[in-house]
C-alpha positions as semicolon CSV with decimal commas, in nm:
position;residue;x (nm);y (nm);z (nm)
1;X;-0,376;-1,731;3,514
2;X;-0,305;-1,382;3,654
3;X;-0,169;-1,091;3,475
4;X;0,133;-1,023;3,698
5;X;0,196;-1,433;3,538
6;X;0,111;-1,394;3,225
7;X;0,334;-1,096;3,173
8;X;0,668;-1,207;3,321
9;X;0,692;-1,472;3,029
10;X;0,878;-1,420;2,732
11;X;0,893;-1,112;2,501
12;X;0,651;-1,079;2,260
13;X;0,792;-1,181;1,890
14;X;0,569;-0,944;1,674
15;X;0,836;-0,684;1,639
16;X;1,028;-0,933;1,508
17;X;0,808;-1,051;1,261
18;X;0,732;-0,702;1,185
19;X;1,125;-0,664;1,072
20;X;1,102;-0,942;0,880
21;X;0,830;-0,828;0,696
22;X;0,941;-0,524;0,665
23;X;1,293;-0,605;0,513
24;X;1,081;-0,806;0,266
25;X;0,858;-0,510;0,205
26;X;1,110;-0,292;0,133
27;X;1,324;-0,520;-0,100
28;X;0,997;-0,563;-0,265
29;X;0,983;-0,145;-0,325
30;X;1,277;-0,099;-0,414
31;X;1,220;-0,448;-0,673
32;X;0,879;-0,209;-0,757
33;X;1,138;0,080;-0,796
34;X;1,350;-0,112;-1,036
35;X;1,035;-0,192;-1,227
36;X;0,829;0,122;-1,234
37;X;1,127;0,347;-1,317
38;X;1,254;0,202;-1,670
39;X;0,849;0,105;-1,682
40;X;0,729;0,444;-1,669
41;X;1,072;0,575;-1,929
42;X;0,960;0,293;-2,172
43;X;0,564;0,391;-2,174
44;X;0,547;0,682;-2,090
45;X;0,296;0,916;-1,845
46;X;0,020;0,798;-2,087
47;X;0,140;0,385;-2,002
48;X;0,186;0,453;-1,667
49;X;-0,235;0,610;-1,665
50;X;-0,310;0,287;-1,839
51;X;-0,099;0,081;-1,600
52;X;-0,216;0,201;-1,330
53;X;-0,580;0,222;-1,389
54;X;-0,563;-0,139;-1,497
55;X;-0,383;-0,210;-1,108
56;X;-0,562;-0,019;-0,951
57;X;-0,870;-0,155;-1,039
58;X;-0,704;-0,502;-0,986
59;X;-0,607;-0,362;-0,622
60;X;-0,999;-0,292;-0,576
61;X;-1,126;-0,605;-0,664
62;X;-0,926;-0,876;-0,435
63;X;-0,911;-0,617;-0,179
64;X;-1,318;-0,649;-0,231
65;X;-1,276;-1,043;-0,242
66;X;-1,025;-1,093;0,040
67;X;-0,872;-0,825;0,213
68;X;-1,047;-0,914;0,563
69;X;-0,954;-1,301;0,502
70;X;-0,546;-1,290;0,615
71;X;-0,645;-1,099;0,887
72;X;-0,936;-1,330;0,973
73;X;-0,759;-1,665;0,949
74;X;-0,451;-1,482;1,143
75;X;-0,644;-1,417;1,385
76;X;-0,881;-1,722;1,475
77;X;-0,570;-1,964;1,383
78;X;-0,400;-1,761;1,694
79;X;-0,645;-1,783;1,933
80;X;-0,676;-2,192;1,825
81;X;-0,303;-2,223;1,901
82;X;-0,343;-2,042;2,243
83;X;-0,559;-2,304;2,330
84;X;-0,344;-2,541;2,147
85;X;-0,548;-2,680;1,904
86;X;-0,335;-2,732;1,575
87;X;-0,599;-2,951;1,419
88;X;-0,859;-2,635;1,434
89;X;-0,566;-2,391;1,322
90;X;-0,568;-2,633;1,032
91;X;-0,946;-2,669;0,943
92;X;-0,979;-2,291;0,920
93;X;-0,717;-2,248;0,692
94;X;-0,897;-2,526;0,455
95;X;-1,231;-2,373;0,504
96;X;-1,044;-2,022;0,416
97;X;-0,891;-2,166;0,158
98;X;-1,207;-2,345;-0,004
99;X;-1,409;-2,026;-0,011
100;X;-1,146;-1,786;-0,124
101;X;-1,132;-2,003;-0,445
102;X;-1,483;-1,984;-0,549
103;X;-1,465;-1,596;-0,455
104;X;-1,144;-1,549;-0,667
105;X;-1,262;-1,714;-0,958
106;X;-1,593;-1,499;-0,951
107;X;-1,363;-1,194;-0,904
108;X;-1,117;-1,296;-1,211
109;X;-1,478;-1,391;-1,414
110;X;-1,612;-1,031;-1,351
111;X;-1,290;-0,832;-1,466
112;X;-1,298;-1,020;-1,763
113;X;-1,658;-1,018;-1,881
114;X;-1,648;-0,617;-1,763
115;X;-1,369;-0,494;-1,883
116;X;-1,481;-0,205;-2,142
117;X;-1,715;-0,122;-1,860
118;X;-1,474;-0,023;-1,608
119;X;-1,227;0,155;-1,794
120;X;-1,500;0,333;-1,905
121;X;-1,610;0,410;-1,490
122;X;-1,249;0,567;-1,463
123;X;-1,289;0,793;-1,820
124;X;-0,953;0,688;-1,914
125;X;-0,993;0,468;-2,221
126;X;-0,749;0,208;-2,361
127;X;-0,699;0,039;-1,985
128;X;-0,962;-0,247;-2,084
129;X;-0,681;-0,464;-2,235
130;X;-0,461;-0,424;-1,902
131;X;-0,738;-0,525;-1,732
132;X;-0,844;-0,834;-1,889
133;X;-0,479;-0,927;-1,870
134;X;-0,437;-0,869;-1,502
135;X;-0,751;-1,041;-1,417
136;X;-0,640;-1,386;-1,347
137;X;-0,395;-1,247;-1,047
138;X;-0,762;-1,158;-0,828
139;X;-0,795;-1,560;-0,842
140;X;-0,388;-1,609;-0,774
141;X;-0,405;-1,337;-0,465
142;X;-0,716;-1,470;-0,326
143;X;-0,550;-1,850;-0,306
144;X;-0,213;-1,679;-0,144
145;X;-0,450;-1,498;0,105
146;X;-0,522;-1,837;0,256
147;X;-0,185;-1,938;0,301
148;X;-0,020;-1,553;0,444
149;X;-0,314;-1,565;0,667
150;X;-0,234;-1,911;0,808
151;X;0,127;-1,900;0,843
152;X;0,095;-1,525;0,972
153;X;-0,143;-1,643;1,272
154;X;0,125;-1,865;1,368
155;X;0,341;-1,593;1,388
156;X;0,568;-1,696;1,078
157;X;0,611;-1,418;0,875
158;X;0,902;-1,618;0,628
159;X;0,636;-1,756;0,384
160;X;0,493;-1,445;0,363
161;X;0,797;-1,253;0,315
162;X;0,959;-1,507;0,062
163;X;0,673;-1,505;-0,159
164;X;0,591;-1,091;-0,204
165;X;1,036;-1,087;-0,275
166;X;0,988;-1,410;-0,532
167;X;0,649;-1,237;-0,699
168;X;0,810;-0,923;-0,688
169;X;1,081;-1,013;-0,877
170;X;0,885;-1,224;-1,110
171;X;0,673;-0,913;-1,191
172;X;0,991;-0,681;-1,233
173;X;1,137;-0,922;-1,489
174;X;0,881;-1,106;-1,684
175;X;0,763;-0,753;-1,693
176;X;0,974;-0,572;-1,862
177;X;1,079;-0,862;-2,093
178;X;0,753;-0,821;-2,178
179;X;0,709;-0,490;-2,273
180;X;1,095;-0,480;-2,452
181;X;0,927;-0,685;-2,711
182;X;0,647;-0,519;-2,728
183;X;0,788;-0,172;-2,855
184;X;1,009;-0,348;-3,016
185;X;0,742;-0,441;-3,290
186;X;0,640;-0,226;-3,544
187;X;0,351;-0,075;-3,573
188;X;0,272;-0,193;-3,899
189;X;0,347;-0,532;-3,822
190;X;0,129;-0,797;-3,637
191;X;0,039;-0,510;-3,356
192;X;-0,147;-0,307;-3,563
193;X;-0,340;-0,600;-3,669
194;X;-0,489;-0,660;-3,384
195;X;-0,689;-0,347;-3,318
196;X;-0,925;-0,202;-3,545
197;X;-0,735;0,154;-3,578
198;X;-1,043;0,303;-3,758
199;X;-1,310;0,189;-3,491
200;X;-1,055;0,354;-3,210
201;X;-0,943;0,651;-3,400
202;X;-0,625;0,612;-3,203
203;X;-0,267;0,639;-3,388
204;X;-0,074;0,344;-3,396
205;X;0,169;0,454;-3,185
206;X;-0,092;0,499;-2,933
207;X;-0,192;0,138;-2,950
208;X;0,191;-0,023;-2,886
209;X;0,158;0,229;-2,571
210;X;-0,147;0,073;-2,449
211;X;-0,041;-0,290;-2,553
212;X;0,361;-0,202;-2,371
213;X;0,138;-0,157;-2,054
214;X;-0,034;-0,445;-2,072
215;X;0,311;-0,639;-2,122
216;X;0,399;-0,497;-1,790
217;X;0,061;-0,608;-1,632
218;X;0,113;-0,939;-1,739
219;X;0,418;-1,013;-1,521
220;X;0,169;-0,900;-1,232
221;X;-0,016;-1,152;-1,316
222;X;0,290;-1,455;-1,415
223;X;0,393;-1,325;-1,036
224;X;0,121;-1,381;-0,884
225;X;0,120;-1,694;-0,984
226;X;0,412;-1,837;-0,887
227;X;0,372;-1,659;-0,535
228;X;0,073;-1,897;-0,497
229;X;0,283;-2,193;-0,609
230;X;0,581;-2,135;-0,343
231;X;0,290;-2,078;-0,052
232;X;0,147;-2,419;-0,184
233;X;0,482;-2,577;-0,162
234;X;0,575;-2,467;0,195
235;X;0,227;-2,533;0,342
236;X;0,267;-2,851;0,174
237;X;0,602;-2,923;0,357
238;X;0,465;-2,739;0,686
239;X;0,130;-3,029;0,700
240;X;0,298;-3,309;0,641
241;X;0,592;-3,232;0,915
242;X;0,321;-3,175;1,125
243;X;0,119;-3,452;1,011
244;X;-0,204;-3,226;0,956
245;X;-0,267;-3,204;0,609
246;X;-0,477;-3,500;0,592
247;X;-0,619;-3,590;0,916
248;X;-0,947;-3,346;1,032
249;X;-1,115;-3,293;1,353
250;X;-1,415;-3,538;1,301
251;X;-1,674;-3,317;1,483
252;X;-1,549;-3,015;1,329
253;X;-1,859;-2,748;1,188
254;X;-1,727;-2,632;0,843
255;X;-1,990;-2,397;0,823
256;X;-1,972;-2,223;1,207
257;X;-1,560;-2,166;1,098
258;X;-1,677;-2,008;0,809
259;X;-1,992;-1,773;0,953
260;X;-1,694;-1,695;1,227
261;X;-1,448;-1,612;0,956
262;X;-1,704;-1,399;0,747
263;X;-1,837;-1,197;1,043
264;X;-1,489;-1,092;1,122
265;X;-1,351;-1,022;0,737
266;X;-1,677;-0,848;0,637
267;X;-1,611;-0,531;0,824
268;X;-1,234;-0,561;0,773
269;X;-1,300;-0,587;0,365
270;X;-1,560;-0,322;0,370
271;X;-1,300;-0,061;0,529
272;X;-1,007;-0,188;0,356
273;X;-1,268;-0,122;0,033
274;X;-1,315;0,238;0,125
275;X;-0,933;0,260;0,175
276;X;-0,879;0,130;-0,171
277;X;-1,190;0,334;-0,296
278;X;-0,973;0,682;-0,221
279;X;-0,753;0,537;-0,464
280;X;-1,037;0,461;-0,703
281;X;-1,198;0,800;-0,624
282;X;-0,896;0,954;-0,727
283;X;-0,938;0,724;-1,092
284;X;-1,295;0,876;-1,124
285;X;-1,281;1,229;-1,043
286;X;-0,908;1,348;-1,140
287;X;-0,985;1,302;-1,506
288;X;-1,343;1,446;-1,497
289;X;-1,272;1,684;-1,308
290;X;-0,930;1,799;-1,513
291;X;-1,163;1,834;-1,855
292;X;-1,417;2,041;-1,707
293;X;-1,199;2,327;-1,622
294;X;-0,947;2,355;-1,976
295;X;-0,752;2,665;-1,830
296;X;-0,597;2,403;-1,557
297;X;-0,349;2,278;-1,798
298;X;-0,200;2,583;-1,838
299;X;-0,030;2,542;-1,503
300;X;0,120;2,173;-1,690
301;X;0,268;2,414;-1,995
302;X;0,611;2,256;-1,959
303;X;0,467;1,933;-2,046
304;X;0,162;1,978;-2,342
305;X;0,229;2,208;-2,587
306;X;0,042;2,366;-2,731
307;X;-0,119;2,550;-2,437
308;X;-0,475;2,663;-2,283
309;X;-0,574;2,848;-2,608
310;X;-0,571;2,481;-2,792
311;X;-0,770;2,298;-2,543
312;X;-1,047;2,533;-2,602
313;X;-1,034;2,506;-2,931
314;X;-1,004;2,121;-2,974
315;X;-1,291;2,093;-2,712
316;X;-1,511;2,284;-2,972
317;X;-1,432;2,052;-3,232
318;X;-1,635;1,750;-3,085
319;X;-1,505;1,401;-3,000
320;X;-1,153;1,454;-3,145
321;X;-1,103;1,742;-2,900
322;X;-1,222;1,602;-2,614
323;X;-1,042;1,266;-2,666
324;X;-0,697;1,456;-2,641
325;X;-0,807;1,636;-2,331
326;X;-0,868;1,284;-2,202
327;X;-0,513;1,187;-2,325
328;X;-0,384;1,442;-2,155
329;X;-0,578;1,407;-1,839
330;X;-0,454;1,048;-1,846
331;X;-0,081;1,198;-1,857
332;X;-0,122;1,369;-1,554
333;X;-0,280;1,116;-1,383
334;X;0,027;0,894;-1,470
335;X;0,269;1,128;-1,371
336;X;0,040;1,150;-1,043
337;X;0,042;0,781;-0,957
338;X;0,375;0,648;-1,162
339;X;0,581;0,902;-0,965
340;X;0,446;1,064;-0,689
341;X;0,242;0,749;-0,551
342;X;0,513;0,501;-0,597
343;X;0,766;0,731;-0,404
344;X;0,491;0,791;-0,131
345;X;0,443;0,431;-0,094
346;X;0,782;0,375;-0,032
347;X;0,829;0,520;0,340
348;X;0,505;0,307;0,419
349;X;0,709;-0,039;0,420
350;X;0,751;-0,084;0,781
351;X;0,434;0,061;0,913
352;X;0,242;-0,198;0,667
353;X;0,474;-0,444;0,825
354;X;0,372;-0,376;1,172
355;X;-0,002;-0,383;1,057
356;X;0,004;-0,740;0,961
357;X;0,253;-0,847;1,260
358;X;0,048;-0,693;1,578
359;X;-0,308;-0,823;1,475
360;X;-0,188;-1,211;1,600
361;X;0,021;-1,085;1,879
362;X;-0,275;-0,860;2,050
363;X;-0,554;-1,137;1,964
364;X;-0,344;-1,397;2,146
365;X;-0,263;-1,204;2,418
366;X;-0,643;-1,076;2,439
367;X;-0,725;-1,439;2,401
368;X;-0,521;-1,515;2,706
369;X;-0,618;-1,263;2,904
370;X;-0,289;-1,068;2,883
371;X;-0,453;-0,701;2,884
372;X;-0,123;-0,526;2,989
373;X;0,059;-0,705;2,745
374;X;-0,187;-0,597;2,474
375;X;-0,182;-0,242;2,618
376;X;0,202;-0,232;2,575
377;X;0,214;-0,402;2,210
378;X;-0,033;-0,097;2,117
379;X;0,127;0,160;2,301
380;X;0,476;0,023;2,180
381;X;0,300;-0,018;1,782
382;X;0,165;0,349;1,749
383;X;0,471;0,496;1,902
384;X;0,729;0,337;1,650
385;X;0,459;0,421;1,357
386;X;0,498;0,776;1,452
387;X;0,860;0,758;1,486
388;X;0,911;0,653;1,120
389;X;0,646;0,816;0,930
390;X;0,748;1,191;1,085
391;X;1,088;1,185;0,923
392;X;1,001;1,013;0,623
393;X;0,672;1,293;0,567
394;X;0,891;1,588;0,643
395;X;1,196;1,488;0,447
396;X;1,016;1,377;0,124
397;X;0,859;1,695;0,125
398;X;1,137;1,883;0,130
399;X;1,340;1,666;-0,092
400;X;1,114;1,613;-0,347
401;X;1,282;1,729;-0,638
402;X;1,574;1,584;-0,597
403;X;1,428;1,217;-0,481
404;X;1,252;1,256;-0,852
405;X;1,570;1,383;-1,058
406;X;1,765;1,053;-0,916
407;X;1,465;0,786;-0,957
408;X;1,293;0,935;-1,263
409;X;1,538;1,182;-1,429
410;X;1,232;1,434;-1,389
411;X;1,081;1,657;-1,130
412;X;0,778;1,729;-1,307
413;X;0,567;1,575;-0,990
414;X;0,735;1,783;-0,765
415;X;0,453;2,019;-0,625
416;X;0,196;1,716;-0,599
417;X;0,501;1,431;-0,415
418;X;0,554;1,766;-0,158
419;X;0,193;1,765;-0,107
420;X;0,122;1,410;-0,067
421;X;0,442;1,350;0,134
422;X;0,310;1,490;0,444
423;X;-0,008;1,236;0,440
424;X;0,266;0,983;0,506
425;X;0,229;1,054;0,896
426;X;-0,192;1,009;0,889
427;X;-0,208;0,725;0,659
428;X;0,107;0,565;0,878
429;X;-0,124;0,601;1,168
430;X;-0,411;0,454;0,998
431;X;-0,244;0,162;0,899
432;X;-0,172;0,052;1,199
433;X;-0,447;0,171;1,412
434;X;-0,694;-0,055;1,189
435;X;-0,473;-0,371;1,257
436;X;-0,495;-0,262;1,624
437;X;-0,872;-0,207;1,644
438;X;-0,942;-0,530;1,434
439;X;-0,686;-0,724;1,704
440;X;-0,927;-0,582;1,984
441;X;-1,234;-0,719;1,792
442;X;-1,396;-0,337;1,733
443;X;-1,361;-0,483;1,346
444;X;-1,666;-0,200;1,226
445;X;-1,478;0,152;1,400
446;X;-1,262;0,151;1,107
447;X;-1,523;0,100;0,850
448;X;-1,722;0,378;0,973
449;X;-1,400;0,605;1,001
450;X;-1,291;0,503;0,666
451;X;-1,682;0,592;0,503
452;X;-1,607;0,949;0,664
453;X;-1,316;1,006;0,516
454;X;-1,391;0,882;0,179
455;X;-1,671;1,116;0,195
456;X;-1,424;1,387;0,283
457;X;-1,247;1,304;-0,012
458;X;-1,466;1,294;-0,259
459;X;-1,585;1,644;-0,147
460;X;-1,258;1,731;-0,169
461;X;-1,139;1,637;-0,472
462;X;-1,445;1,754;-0,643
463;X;-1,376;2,132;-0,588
464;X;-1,041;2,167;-0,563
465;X;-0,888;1,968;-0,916
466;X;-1,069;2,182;-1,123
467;X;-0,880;2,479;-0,969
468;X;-0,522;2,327;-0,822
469;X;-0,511;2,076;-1,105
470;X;-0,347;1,740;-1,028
471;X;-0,233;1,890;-0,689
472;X;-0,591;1,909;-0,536
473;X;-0,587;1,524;-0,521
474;X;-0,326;1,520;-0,236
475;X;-0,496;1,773;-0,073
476;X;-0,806;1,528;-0,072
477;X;-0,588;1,238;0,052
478;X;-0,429;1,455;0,349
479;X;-0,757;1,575;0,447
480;X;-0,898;1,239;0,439
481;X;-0,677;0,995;0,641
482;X;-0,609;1,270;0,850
483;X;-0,971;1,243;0,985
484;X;-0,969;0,863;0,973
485;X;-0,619;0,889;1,190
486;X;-0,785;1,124;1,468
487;X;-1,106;0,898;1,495
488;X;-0,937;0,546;1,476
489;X;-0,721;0,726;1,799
490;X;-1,001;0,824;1,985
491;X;-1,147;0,486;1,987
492;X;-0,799;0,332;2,072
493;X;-0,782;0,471;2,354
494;X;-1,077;0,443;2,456
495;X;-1,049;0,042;2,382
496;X;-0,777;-0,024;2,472
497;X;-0,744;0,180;2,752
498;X;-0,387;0,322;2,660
499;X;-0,222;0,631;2,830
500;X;-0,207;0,872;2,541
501;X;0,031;1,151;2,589
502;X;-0,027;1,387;2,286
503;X;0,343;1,495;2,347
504;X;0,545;1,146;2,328
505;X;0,336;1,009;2,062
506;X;0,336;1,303;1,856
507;X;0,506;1,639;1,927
508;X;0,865;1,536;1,966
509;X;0,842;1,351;1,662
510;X;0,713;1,595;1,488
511;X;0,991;1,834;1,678
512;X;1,264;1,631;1,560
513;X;1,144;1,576;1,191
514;X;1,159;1,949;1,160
515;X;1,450;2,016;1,266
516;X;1,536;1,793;1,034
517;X;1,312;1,953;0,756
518;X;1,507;2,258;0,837
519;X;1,828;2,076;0,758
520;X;1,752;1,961;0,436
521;X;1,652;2,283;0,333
522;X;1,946;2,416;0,364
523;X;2,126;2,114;0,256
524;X;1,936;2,193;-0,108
525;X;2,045;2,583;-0,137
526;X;2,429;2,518;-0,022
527;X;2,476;2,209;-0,217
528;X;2,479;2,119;-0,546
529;X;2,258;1,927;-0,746
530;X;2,315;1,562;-0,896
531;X;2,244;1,230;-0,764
532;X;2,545;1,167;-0,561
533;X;2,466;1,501;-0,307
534;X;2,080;1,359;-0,325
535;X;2,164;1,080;-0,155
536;X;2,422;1,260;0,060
537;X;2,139;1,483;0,169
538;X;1,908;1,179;0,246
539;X;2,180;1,032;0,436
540;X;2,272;1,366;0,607
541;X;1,893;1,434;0,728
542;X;1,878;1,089;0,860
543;X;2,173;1,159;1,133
544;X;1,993;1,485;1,215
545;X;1,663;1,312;1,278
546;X;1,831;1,088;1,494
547;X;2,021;1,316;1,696
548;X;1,721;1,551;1,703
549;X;1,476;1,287;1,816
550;X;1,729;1,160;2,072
551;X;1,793;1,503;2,207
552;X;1,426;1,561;2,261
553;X;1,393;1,237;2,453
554;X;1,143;1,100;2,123
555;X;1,303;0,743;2,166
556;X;1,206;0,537;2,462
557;X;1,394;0,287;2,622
558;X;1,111;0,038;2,606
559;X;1,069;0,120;2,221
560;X;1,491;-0,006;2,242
561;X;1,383;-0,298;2,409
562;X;1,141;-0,431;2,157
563;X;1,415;-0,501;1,912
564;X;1,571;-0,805;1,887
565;X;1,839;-0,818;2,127
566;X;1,699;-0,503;2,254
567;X;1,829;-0,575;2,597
568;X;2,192;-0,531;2,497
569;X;2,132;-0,261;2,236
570;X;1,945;-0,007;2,538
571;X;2,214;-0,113;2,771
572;X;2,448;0,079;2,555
573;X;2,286;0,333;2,486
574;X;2,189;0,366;2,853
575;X;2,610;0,369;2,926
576;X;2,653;0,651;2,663
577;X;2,353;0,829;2,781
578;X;2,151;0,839;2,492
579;X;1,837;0,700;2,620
580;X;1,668;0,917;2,876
């Protein structure tokens, strides 16, 4: 088949299942949203440190067990139905399937029996409950792996999407019921009972706290749950219209799918590890390296009181002492993930979106020996990244304070959200230049890259906390996937062959999202304050991005024409001269 051929068929659908995705994505944020922010009010910065380190750690572990997996099946269940061989699409699902089971259960197993052990690897203690509550959901994930992966090589993203809304949802309510009825119990009462107060030395108040965040972990783990149970019920429907969920190749080699299927998620896991790791690196070192330097907490004076003068005394006084510095380093690290991590996740939605969309849309058309096609798809992918994440980087950071007063009622996380906002435009980058390099079959790049910069990070982190407090862990993160961005680009190109212009892909962006940094500026010292003129300034600085990025010719017309119904929508803009 030639390429001229092969590329005058239809338009690729990725984009579309990268919408669809994304849409779901970002109901499920703003669901997360509706969750964290009466979450975090209810517990408090020292629940959200114990939430947190307990998901976190969850986050680790099926990352560990089967983050390479979706993409793995994905891809190889692609490159079966570009030959068109449904039955083979359907025996590596099974043999996915089969083997993520046994490795979620070991997963679940390990987080149990281990618990005290690994909140005790993160120094923040009281997170061993959450974690032995949350544990079941690696075993629940690993089973809904299977299925996303399956239905996502097809390039059917609605399974996918229906099932992160429905567990979600699930998560947000049972949730909060959950930890409602937990402070609403006494502390004398059957609570109280179930901890020995005088082995813990903890006040009782400080053991509903750590029992109202394992409430909210538990409708993780009910969600979870039920996610798998929908992806079981569609599959279900799926295999028997198609008449495949019984009848098997009879020659096929159970164990060659599954070497093939291994070889490919290895390297995938390992990186997504690392990339999870920063996270956990951030667990290990923010609180250690808080305690070692008391006089840092004098810069968080508007939250502790009493100030640096009582650290250094209660440090001196032995175990009690250093117990409330590790309370305390446990606030900030809740304030650091409930707050500014959950709002810097937010922007990510539709880059994570694209991730998981282009990896079956450049292995078939690799598969098929459509090279331009894959050129394009990357080109087209790390274009529209940058074209979201600029904005979103620039404008957080400038908005900060007011994006915190309207979620969270606080800007207390101000300096460290401004900070971490602007790694939106690496990690962006990263997240879909990994998809991109895995689609391409150069699965180990990103490892390496990602073993850099978690190296970089941990350097990082280890020098600055002690001196710029909770705001030297941003720093680490910037620093980190910036390097991981530059690398995974270098060997993008030089894979895939792409024409690179450092000016389209990144300086009129970058242009545009400072003009509109500019704008929102001054948007914060003529206006007002209040949550009406926040989101008046958010919607203000979008309609300056877009005429800025417009203006500097940042939108292309083939960027237009990936859309659905992109034809008609460039057309127009083409009559009003908008496109260039």
């Amino acid at each position: 088949m030639s390429e001229n051929k092969t590329n005058s068929g239809k338009k690729p659908n990725f984009l579309k299942g990268a919408l669809i995705l994304a849409v779901a994505n970002f109901i499920v944020k703003i669901i997360g949203a509706m969750f964290k922010i009466p979450l975090f009010r209810l517990i408090g910065d020292d629940g959200s440190g114990y939430f947190n380190v307990a998901y976190q750690i969850y986050t680790f572990m099926f990352i560990v067990a089967t983050a390479g997996f979706p993409v793995a099946v994905s891809k190889m269940v692609s490159e079966s139905l570009v030959n068109e061989s449904e039955s083979c699409a359907n025996r590596v699902f099974k043999v996915a399937f089969r083997f993520l089971a046994v490795v979620g259960l070991i997963g679940t197993l390990i987080m149990i029996v281990f618990s005290d052990a690994l909140a005790n690897l993160v120094a923040i203690k009281g997170s061993s409950v959450g974690i032995m509550v949350i544990a079941p959901s690696v075993f629940f994930v690993s089973l809904a792996s299977a299925y996303r992966g399956y239905f996502q090589g097809r390039q059917n993203m609605y399974p996918t999407a229906l099932s992160e809304v429905v567990e979600s949802t699930t998560k947000m309510l049972v949730g909060l019921i959950a930890v409602g009825w937990i402070m609403g119990m006494t502390v004398d009462g059957s609570l109280g009972q179930t901890i020995d107060l005088a082995a813990h030395k903890i006040a009782s108040a400080h053991i509903q706290t750590i029992f109202a965040s394992s409430g909210a972990i538990f409708g993780v783990t009910f969600g979870t749950l039920l996610s798998c149970l929908i992806l079981s019920i569609i599959y279900i429907v799926h295999s028997r219209r198609k008449r495949e969920l019984f009848r098997l190749p009879v020659k096929a080699n159970d164990r060659t799918i599954l070497k093939k299927l291994i070889m490919i998620a290895i390297p995938i896991t390992i990186g997504a590890s690392v990339s999870s790791l920063t996270t956990l690196i951030d667990m290990a070192t923010i609180s250690r390296r808080l305690v070692i330097n008391p006089d840092v907490f004098e810069r968080y004076s508007f939250m502790f009181a009493p100030g640096t003068d009582f650290y250094k005394k209660v440090i001196e006084e032995g175990w009690q002492g250093a117990e409330l510095l590790s309370q305390k380093a446990a606030t900030l690290y809740g304030m650091y993930t409930g707050k500014a991590l959950t709002m810097f996740n937010l922007p990510l939605t539709l880059v994570v979106a694209l991730g998981t969309s282009v990896v079956p849309a450049i292995s078939a058309a690799v598969a098929a020996a459509k090279s331009r096609e894959a050129k394009n798809i990357t080109e087209g992918t790390l274009r529209i990244a940058m074209l979201f994440a600029a904005p979103c980087a620039i404008g957080m950071a400038v908005l900060s304070e007011p994006i915190l007063m309207l979620l969270f009622g606080t800007g207390n996380a101000k300096s460290v959200l401004s900070i971490l906002s602007i790694s939106i435009i690496p990690v962006a980058i990263v997240q879909v230049s990994n998809s991109i390099l895995q689609s391409y079959g150069r699965v180990y790049k990103p490892v390496t890259h990602m073993i850099i910069g978690g190296a970089i990070k941990v350097v990082v982190n280890f020098f600055c906390i002690p001196y710029l407090g909770i705001d030297g862990a941003p720093v680490g993160t910037f620093v980190c996937y910036l390097t991981i961005a530059v690398l995974n680009t270098i060997s993008i190109i030089r894979t895939a062959k792409i024409d690179f212009k450092w000016n389209s892909f990144v300086i009129r962006p970058l242009l545009a999202a400072l003009v509109m940094g500019v704008a929102a500026f001054g948007l914060l010292k003529v206006l007002p304050g209040g949550n009406l003129i926040c989101l008046i300034q958010i919607a203000i600085c979008g309609v300056v991005y877009l005429i800025a990025a417009l203006a500097f010719g940042t939108i292309k017309k083939e960027d237009v024409l990936m859309l659905p119904s992109g034809e008609k929508i460039a057309a127009l803009m083409l009559k009003y001269k908008l496109l260039k």
